[in-house]
Kinemage of the C-alpha trace (Angstrom):
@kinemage 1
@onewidth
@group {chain A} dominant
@subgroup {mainchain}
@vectorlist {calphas} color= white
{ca unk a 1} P 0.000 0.000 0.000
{ca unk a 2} L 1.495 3.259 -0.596
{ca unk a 3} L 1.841 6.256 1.683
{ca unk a 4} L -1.467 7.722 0.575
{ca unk a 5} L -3.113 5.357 0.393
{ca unk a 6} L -1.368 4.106 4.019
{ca unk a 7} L -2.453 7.635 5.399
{ca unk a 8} L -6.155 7.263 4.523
{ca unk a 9} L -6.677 4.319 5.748
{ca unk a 10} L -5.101 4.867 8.962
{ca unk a 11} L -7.434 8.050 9.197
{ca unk a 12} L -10.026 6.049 8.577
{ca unk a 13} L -9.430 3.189 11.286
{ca unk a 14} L -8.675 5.953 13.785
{ca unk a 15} L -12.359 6.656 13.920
{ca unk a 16} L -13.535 3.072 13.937
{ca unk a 17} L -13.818 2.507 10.730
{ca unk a 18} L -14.041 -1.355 10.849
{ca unk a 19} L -13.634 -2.463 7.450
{ca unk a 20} L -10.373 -4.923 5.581
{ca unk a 21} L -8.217 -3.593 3.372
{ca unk a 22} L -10.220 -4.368 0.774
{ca unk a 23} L -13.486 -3.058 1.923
{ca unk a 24} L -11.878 0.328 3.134
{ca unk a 25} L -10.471 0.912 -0.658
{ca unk a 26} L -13.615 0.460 -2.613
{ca unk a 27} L -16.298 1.587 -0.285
{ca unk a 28} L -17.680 5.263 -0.114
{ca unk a 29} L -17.077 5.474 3.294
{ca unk a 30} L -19.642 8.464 3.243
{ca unk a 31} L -22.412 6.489 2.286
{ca unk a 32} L -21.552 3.991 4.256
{ca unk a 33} L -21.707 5.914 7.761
{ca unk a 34} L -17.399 4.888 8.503
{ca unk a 35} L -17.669 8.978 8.939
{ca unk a 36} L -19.822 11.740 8.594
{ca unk a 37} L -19.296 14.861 6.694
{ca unk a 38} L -17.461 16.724 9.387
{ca unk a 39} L -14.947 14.019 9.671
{ca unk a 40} L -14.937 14.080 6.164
{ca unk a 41} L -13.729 17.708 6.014
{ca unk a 42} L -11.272 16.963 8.631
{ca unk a 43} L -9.599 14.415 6.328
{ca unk a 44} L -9.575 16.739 3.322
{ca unk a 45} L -7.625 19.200 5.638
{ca unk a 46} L -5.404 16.224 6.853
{ca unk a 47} L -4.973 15.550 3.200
{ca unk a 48} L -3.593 19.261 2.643
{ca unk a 49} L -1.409 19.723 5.917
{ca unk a 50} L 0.495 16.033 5.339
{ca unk a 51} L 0.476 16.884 1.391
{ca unk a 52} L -0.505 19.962 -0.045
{ca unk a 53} L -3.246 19.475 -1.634
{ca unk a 54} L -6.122 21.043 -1.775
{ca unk a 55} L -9.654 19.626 -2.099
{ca unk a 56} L -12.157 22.460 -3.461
{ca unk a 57} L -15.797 22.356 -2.516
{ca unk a 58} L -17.075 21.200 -5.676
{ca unk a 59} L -14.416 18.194 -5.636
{ca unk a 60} L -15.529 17.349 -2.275
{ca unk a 61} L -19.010 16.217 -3.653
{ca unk a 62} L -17.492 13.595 -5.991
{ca unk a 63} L -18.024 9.863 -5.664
{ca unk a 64} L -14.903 9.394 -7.046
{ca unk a 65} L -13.037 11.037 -3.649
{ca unk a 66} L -15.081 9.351 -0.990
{ca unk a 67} L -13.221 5.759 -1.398
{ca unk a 68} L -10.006 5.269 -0.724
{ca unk a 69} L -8.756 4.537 -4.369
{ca unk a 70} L -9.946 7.177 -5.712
{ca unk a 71} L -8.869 9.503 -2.768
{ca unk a 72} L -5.690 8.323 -3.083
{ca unk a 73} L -5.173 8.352 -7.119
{ca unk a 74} L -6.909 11.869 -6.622
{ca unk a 75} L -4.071 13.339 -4.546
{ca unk a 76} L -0.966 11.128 -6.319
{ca unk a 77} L -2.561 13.513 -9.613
{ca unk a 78} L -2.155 16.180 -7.710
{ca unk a 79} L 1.047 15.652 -6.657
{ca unk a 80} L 2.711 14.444 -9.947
């Protein structure tokens, strides 16, 4: 797993989030209830202080950023 990838996850299971590997990458863990919009915003902001990169309100709303994949290939994009 790389460090992105690593990082979400590990956000993730710090609030309970009681999923497998597997699970945790292709579920929206918004949908899902693993955590709710506020911790969801908190993780975008993790996402910026450990990275740099920034998550704009509109992106926030995509499907595509509430798994971990696509989290993940989202912010590898963004820093390539």
């Amino acid at each position: 797993m790389d460090t992105v990838k690593r990082y979400i996850h590990d956000f993730l299971a710090e609030r309970g989030a009681m999923l497998t590997d597997e699970e945790t990458a292709t579920t929206n863990f918004v949908e899902a209830g693993v955590i709710d919009s506020f911790e969801t915003l908190n993780l975008f902001m993790s996402l910026d202080e450990e990275f740099g990169v920034k998550v704009s309100p509109t992106e926030m709303a995509s499907p595509r950023l509430q798994t971990v994949d696509g989290l993940a290939s989202f912010v590898r994009e963004r820093l390539s």
